[in-house]
py3Dmol code that shows the C-alpha trace and the ligand (Angstrom):
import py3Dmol

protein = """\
ATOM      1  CA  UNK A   1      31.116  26.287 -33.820  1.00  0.00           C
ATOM      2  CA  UNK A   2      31.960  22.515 -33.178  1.00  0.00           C
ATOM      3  CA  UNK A   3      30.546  21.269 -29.518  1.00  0.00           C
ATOM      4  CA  UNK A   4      32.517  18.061 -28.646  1.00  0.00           C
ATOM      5  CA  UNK A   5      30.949  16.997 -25.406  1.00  0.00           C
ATOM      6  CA  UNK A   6      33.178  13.921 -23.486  1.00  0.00           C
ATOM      7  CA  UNK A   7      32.823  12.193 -20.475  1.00  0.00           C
ATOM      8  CA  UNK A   8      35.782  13.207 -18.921  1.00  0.00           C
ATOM      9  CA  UNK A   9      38.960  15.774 -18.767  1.00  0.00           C
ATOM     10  CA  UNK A  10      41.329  13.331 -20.323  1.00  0.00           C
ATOM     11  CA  UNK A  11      39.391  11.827 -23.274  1.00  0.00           C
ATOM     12  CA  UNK A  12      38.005  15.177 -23.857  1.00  0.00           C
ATOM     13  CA  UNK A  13      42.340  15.969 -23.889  1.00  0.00           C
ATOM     14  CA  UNK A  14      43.059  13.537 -26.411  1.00  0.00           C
ATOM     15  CA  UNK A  15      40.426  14.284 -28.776  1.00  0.00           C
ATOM     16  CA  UNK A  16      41.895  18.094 -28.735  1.00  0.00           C
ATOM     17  CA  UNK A  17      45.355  16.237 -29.223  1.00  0.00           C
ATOM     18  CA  UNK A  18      44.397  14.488 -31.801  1.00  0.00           C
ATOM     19  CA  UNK A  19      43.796  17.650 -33.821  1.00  0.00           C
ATOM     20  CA  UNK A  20      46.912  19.412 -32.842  1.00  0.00           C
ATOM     21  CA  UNK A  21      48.530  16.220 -34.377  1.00  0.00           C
ATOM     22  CA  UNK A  22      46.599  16.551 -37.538  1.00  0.00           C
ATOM     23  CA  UNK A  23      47.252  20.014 -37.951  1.00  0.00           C
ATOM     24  CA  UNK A  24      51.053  19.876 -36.915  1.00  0.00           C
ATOM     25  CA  UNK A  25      51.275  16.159 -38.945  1.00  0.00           C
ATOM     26  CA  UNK A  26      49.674  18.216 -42.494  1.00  0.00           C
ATOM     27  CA  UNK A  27      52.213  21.303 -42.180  1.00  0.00           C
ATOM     28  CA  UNK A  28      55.500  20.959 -41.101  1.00  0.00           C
ATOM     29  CA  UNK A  29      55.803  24.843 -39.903  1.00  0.00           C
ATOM     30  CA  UNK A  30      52.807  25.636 -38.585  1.00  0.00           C
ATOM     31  CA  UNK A  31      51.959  28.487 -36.045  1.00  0.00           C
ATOM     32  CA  UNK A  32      50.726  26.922 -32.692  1.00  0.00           C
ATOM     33  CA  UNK A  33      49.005  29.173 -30.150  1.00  0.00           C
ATOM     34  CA  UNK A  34      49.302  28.080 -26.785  1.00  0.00           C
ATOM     35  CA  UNK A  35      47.810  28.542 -23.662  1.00  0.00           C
ATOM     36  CA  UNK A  36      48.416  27.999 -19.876  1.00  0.00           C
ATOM     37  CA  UNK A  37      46.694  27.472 -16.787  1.00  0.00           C
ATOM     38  CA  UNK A  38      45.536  23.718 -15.780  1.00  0.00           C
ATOM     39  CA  UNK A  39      43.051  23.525 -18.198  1.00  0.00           C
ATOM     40  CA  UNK A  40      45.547  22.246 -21.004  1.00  0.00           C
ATOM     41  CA  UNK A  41      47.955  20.334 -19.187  1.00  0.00           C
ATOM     42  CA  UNK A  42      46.280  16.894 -20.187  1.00  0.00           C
ATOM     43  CA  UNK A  43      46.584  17.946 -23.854  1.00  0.00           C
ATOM     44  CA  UNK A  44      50.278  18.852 -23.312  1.00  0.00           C
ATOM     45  CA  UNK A  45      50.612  15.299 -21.699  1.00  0.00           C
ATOM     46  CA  UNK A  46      49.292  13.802 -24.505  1.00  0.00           C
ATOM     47  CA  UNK A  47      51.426  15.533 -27.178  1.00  0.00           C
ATOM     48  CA  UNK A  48      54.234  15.049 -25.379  1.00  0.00           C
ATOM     49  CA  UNK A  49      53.236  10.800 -25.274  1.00  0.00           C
ATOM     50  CA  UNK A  50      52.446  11.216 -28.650  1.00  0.00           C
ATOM     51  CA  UNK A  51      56.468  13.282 -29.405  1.00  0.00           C
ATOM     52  CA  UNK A  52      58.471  10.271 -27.727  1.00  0.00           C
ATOM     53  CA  UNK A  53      56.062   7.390 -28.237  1.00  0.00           C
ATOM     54  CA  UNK A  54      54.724   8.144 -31.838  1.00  0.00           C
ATOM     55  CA  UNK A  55      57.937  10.479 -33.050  1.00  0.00           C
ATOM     56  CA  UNK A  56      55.212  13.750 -33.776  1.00  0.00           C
ATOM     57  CA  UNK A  57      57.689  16.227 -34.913  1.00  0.00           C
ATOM     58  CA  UNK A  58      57.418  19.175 -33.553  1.00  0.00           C
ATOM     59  CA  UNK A  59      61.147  20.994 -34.804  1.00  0.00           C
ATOM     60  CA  UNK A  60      59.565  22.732 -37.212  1.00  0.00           C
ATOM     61  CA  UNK A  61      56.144  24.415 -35.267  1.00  0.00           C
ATOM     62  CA  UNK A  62      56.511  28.233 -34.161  1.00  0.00           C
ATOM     63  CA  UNK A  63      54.677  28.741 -31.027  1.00  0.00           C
ATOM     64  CA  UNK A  64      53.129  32.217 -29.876  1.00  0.00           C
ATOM     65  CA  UNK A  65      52.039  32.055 -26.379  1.00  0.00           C
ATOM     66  CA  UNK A  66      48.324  33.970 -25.566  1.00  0.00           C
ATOM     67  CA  UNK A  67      49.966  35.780 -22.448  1.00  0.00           C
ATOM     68  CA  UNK A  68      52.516  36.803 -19.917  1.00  0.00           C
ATOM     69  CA  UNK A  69      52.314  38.825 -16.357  1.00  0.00           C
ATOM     70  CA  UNK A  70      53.989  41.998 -16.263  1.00  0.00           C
ATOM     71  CA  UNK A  71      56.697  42.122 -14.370  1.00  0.00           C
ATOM     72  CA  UNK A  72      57.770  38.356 -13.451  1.00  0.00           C
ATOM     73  CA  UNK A  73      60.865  37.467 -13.956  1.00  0.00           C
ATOM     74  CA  UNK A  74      60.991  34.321 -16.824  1.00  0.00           C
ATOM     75  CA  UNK A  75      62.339  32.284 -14.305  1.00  0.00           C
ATOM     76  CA  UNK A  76      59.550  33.214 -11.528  1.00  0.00           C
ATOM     77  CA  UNK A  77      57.717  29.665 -11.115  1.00  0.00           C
ATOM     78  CA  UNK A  78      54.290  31.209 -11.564  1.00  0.00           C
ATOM     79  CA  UNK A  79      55.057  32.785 -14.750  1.00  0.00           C
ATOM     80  CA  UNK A  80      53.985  31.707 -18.093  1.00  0.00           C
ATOM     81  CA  UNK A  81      57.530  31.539 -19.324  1.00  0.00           C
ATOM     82  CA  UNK A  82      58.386  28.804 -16.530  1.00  0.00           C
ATOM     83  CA  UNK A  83      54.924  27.069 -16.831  1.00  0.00           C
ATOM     84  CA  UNK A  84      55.630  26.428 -21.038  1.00  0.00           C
ATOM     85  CA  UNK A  85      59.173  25.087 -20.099  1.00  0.00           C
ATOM     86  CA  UNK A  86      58.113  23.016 -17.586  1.00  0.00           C
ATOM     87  CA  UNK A  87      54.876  21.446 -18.998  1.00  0.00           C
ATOM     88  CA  UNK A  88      55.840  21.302 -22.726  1.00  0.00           C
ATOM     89  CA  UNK A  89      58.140  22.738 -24.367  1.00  0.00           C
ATOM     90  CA  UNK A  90      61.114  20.910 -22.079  1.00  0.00           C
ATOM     91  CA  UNK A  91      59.850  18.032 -23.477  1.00  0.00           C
ATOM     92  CA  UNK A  92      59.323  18.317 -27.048  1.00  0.00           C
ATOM     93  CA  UNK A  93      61.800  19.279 -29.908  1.00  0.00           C
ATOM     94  CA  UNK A  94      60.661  22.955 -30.174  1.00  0.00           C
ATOM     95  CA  UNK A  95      63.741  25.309 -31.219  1.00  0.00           C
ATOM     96  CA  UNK A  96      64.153  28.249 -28.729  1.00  0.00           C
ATOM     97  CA  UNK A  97      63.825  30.838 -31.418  1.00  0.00           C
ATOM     98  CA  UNK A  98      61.067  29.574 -32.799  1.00  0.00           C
ATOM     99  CA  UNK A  99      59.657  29.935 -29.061  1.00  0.00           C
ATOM    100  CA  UNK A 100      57.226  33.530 -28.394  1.00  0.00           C
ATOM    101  CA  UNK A 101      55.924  34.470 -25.261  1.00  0.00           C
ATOM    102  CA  UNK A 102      55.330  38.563 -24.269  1.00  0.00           C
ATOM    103  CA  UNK A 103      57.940  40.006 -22.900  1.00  0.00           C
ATOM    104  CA  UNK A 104      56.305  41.114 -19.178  1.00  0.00           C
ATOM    105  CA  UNK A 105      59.703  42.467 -18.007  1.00  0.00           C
ATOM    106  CA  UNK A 106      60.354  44.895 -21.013  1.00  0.00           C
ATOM    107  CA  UNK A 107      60.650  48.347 -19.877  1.00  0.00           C
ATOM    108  CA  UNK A 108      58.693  49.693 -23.219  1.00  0.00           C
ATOM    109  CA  UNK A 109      55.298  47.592 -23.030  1.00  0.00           C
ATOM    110  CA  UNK A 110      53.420  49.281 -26.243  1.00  0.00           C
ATOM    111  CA  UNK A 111      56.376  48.279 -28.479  1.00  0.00           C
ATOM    112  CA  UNK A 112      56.205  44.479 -27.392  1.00  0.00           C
ATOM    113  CA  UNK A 113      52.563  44.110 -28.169  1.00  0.00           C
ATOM    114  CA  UNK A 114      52.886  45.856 -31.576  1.00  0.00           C
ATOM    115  CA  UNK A 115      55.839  43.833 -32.302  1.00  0.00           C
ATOM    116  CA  UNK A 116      54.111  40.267 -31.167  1.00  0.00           C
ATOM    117  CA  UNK A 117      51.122  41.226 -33.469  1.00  0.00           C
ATOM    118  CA  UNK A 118      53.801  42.282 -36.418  1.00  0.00           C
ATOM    119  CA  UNK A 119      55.671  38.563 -35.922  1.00  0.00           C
ATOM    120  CA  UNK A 120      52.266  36.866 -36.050  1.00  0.00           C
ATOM    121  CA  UNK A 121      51.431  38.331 -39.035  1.00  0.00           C
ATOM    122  CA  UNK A 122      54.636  37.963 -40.755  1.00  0.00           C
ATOM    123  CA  UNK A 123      54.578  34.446 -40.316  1.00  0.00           C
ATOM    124  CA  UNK A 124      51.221  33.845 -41.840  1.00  0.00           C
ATOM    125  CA  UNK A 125      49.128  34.042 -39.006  1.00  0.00           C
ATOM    126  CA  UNK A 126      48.304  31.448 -36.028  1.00  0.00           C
ATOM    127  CA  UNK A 127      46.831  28.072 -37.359  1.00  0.00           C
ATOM    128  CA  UNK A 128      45.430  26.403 -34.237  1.00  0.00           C
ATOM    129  CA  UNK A 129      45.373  28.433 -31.117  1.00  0.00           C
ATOM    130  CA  UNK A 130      44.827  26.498 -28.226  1.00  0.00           C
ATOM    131  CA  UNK A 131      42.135  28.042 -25.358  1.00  0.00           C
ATOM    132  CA  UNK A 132      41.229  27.795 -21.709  1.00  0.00           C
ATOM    133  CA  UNK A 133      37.941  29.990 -20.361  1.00  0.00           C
ATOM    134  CA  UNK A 134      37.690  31.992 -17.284  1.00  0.00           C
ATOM    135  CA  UNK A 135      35.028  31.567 -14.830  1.00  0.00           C
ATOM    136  CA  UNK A 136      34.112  34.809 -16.244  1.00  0.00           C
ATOM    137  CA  UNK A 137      34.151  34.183 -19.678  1.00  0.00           C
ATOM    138  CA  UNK A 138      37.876  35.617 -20.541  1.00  0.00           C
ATOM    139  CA  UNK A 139      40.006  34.087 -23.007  1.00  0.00           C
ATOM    140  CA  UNK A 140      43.700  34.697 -22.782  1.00  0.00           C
ATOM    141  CA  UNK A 141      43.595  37.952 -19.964  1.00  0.00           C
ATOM    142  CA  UNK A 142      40.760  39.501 -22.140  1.00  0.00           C
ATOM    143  CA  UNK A 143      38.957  40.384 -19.224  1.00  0.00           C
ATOM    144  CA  UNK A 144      34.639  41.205 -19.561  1.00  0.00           C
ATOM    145  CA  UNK A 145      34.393  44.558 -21.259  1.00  0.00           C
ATOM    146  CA  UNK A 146      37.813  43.850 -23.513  1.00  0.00           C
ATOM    147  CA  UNK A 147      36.847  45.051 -27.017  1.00  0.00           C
ATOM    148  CA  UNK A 148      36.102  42.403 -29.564  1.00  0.00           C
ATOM    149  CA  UNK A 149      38.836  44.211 -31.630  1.00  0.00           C
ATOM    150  CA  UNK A 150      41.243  44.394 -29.246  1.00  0.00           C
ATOM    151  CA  UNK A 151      45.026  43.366 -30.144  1.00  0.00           C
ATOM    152  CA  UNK A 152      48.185  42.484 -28.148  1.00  0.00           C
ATOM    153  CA  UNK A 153      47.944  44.815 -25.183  1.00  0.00           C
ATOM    154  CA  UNK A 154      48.560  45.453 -21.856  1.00  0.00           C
ATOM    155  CA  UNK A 155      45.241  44.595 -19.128  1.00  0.00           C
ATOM    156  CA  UNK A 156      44.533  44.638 -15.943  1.00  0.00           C
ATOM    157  CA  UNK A 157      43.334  41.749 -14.355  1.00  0.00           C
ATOM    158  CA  UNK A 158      39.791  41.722 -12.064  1.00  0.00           C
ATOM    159  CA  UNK A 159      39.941  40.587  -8.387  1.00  0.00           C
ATOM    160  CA  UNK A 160      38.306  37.190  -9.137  1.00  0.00           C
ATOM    161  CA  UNK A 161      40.778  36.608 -11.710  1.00  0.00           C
ATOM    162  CA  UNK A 162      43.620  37.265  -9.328  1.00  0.00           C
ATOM    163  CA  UNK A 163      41.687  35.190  -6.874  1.00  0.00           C
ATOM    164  CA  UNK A 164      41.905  32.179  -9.426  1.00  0.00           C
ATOM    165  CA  UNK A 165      45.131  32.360 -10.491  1.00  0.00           C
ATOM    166  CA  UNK A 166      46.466  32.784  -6.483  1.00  0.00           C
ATOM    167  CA  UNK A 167      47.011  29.403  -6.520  1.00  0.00           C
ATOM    168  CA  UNK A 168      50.231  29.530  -8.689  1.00  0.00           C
ATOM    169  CA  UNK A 169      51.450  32.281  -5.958  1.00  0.00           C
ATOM    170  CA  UNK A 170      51.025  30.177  -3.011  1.00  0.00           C
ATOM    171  CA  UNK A 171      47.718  31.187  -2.566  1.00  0.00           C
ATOM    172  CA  UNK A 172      48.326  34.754  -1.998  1.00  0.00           C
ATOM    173  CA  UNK A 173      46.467  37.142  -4.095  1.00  0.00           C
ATOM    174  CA  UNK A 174      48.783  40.069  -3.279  1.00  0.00           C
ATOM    175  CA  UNK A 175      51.326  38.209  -4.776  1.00  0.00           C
ATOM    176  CA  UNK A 176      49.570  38.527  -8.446  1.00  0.00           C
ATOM    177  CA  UNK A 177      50.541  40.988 -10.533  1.00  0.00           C
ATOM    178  CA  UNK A 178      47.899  43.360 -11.541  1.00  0.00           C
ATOM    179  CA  UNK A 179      48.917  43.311 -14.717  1.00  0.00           C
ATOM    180  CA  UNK A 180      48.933  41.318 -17.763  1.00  0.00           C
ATOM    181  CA  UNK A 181      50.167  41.624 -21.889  1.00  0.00           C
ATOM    182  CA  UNK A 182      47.787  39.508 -23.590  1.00  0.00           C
ATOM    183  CA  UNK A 183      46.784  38.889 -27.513  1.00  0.00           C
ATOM    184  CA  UNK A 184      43.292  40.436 -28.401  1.00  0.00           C
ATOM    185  CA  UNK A 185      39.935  39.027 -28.929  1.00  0.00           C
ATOM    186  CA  UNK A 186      40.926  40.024 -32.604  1.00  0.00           C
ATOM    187  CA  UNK A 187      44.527  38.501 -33.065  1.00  0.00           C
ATOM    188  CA  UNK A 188      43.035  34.910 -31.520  1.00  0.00           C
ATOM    189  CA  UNK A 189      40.004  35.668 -33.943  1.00  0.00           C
ATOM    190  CA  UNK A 190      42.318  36.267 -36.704  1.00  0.00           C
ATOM    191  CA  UNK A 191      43.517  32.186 -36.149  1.00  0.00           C
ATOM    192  CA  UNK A 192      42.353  29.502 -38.621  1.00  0.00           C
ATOM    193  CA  UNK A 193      41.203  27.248 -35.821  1.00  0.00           C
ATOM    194  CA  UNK A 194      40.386  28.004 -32.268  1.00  0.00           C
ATOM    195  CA  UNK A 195      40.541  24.907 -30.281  1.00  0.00           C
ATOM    196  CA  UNK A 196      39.131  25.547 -26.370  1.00  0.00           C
ATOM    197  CA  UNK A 197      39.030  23.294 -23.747  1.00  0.00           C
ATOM    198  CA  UNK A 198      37.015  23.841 -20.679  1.00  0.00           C
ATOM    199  CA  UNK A 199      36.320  20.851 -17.521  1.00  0.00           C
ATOM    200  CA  UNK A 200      34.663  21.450 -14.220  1.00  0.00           C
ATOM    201  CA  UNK A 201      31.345  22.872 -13.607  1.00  0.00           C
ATOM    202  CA  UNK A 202      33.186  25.815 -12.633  1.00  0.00           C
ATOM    203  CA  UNK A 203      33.717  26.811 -16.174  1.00  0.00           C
ATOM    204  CA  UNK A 204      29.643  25.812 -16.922  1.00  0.00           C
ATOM    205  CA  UNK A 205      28.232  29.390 -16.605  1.00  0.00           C
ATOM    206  CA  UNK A 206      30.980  30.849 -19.056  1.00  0.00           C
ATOM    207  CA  UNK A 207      30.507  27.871 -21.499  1.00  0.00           C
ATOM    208  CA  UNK A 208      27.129  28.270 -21.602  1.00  0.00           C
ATOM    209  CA  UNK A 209      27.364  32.144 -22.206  1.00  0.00           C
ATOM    210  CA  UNK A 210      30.344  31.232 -24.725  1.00  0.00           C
ATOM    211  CA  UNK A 211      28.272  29.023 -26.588  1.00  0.00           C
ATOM    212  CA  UNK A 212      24.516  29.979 -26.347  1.00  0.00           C
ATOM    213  CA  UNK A 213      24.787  33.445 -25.132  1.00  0.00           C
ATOM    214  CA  UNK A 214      24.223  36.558 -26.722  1.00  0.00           C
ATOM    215  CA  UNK A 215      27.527  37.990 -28.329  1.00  0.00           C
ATOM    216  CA  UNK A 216      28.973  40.876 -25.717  1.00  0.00           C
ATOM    217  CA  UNK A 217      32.139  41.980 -24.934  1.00  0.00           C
ATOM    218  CA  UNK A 218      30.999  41.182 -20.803  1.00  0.00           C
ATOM    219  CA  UNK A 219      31.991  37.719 -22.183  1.00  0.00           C
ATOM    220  CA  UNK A 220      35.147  37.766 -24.664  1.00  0.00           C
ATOM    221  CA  UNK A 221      34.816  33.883 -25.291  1.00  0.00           C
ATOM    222  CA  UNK A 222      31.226  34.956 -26.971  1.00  0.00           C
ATOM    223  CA  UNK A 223      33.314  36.490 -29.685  1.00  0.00           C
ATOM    224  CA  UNK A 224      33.802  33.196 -31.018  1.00  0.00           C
ATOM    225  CA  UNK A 225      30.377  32.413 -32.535  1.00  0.00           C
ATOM    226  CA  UNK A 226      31.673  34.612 -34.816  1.00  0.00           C
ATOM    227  CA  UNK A 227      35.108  33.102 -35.462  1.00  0.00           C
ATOM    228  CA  UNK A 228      34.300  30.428 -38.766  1.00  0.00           C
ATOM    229  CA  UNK A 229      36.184  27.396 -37.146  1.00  0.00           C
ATOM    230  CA  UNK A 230      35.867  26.862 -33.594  1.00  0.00           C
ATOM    231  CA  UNK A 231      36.033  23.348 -31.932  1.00  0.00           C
ATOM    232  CA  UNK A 232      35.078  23.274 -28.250  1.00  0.00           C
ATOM    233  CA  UNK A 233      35.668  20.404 -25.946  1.00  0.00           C
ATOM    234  CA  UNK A 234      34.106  19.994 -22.683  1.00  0.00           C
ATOM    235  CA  UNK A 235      33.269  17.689 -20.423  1.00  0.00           C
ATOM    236  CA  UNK A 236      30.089  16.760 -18.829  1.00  0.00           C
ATOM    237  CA  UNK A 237      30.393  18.863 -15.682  1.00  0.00           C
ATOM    238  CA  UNK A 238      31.230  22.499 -17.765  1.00  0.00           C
ATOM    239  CA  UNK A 239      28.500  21.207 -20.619  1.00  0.00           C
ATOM    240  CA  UNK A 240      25.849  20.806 -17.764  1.00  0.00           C
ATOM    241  CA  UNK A 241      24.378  24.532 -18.273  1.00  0.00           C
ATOM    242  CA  UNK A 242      23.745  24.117 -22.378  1.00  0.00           C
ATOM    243  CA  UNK A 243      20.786  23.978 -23.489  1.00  0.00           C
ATOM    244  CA  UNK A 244      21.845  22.023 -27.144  1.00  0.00           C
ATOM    245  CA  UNK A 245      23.537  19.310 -25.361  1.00  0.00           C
ATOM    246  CA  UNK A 246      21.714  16.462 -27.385  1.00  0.00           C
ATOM    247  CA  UNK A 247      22.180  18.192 -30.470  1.00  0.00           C
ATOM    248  CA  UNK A 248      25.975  18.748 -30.216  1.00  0.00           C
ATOM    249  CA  UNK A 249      26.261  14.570 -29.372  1.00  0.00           C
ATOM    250  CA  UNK A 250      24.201  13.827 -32.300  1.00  0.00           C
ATOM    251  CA  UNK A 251      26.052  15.753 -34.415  1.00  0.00           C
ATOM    252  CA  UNK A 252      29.396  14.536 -33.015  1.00  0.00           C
ATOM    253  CA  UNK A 253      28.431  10.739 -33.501  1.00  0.00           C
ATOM    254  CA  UNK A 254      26.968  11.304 -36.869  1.00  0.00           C
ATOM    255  CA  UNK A 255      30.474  13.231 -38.102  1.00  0.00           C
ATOM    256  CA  UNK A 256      30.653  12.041 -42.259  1.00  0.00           C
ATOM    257  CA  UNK A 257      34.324   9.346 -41.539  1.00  0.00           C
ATOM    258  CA  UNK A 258      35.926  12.062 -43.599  1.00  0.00           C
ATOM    259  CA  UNK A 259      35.300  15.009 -41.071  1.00  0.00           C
ATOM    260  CA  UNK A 260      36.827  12.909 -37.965  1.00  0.00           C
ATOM    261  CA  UNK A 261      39.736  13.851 -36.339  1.00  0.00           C
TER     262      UNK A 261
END
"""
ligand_1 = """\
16
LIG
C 44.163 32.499 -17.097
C 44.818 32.375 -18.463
C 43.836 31.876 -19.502
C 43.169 30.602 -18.991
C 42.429 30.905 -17.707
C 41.736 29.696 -17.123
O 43.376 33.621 -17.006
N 45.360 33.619 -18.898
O 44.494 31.629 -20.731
O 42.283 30.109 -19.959
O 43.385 31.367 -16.751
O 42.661 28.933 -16.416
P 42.434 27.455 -15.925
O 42.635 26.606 -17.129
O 43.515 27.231 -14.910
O 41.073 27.365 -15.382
"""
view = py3Dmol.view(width=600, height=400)
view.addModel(protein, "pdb")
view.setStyle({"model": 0}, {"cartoon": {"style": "trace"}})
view.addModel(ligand_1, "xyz")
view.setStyle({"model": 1}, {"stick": {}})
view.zoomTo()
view.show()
C-alpha cells in the first residue's frame, strides 16, 4: 500500500487525477471504477479541467459505478445515477453505453448483481477503481461485517450510514433507503489499482484502521492491505491518527523519477 499524505483536499485531488490521467492516457479503453459521495468531487473537477483544457480523452473509458440505492428513481437527485451525470459524466465525452451503474429499480435484484459482476469480467476487469471511506470503515456500501469475499449484492445500510448520507435527502434520514446494490470487497479487490481518497478528520479513525489496523471484516477498507496496488491519498486532518506518518512522507519524497505520477 502507497500512503500519499498532502496538505490539503485539493492537491491531495490532483495528485489522484494525475493517475487517472496516466492510466486513462496509457490505454485508450480502460475500465474506470467510480465512486460518489463528496469525497471525489475535487478529482472529478480536475478531470473534467484536465478533458476541456488539456483534451484527456475519455470516449473510449467504460465506467462501472461501486453502487446504487434500491429503489430511487435514476432521475431522483440523491441517487447515484443523477450524482455521476451531474458531477462528471455531463461533462466529459463518456458514451452512454459504455456508462454502468446498478440497476436499484429492477424488480429482479439477484440477476443485476450477477450480471454487473459477469460485464466486469467480460471486459477484462476494472483497472483503477476510484474509493471514498466511511466513517466506519466501508468502502462502496460494504458495511462492517461484509465478507471479504463478498460480490455485487444487495446490503443494508447501518443507521450511522443513513445518518451520513441524510444530507443528500434534505437531511432526513427517513428519506434513505435502507437498501443498497453494491460491488464486493472481492470485485473492488479483483481491480488492478485501488485509488482511495479520504479528507477530514472525520474519516481519521477508519484510515487509521484501513491502514494500520488489523485485517477484519468490522472494517472492509482493511481488506486492502491485502490488495497488491493500493494508492491512498489523504490529507493531514484524516492522516492525523497514523502512526507511520513520517515514513509514508519519506517514502513519497524519495519516489525513484521513474515511479512518479
Ligand atoms: C457512501 C458511498 C461510498 C463513499 C462513502 C463516503 O457510503 N457509498 O462509496 O465512500 O459514502 O462518502 P463521503 O465521500 O461523502 O464521505
Amino acid at each position: 500500500m502507497e500512503v500519499i499524505i498532502q496538505d490539503n483536499a485539493e492537491s491531495a485531488s490532483r495528485v489522484g487525477a494525475e493517475i487517472v490521467k496516466k492510466i486513462v492516457t496509457a490505454k485508450q479503453n480502460a475500465i474506470l471504477g467510480l465512486a460518489t459521495g463528496q469525497t471525489p468531487l475535487l478529482l472529478y473537477r480536475e478531470l473534467v479541467r484536465m478533458h476541456r483544457k488539456e483534451g484527456l480523452d475519455f470516449s473510449g473509458c467504460t465506467t462501472f459505478n461501486l453502487d446504487e440505492y434500491v429503489g430511487l428513481d435514476k432521475d431522483h437527485p440523491a441517487s447515484y445515477n443523477s450524482y455521476m451525470r451531474n458531477n462528471l459524466f455531463k461533462h466529459l465525452n463518456i458514451p452512454d453505453d459504455q456508462i454502468n451503474i446498478p440497476d436499484g429499480m429492477s424488480d429482479d435484484i439477484p440477476s443485476v448483481c450477477i450480471n454487473y459482476e459477469k460485464k466486469i469480467a467480460k471486459l477484462g476487469g476494472i483497472d483503477l477503481q476510484i474509493l471514498g471511506i466511511g466513517a466506519d470503515g466501508h468502502i462502496a456500501f460494504n458495511e462492517p461485517i461484509s465478507s471479504l469475499k463478498s460480490r455485487t449484492r444487495i446490503k443494508t445500510l447501518m443507521k450511522q450510514t443513513k445518518r451520513d448520507n441524510a444530507q443528500f435527502f434534505n437531511g432526513d434520514i427517513d428519506q434513505v433507503p435502507n437498501h443498497v446494490i453494491t460491488m464486493g470487497v472481492a470485485t473492488i479487490m479483483d481491480s488492478q489499482i485501488c485509488l482511495m481518497l479520504a479528507f477530514g478528520e472525520e474519516k481519521a479513525k477508519a484510515i487509521a484502521a484501513t491502514i494500520e489496523g488489523p485485517i477484519s471484516a468490522m472494517v472492509p477498507a482493511s481488506a486492502l492491505q491485502m490488495h497488491q496496488n493500493t494508492i491512498v491519498i489523504i490529507d493531514e486532518a484524516a492522516a492525523s491518527k497514523l502512526n507511520k506518518t513520517q515514513y509514508y512522507r519519506y517514502v513519497y519524497e524519495n519516489k525513484p523519477q521513474w515511479q512518479k505520477y
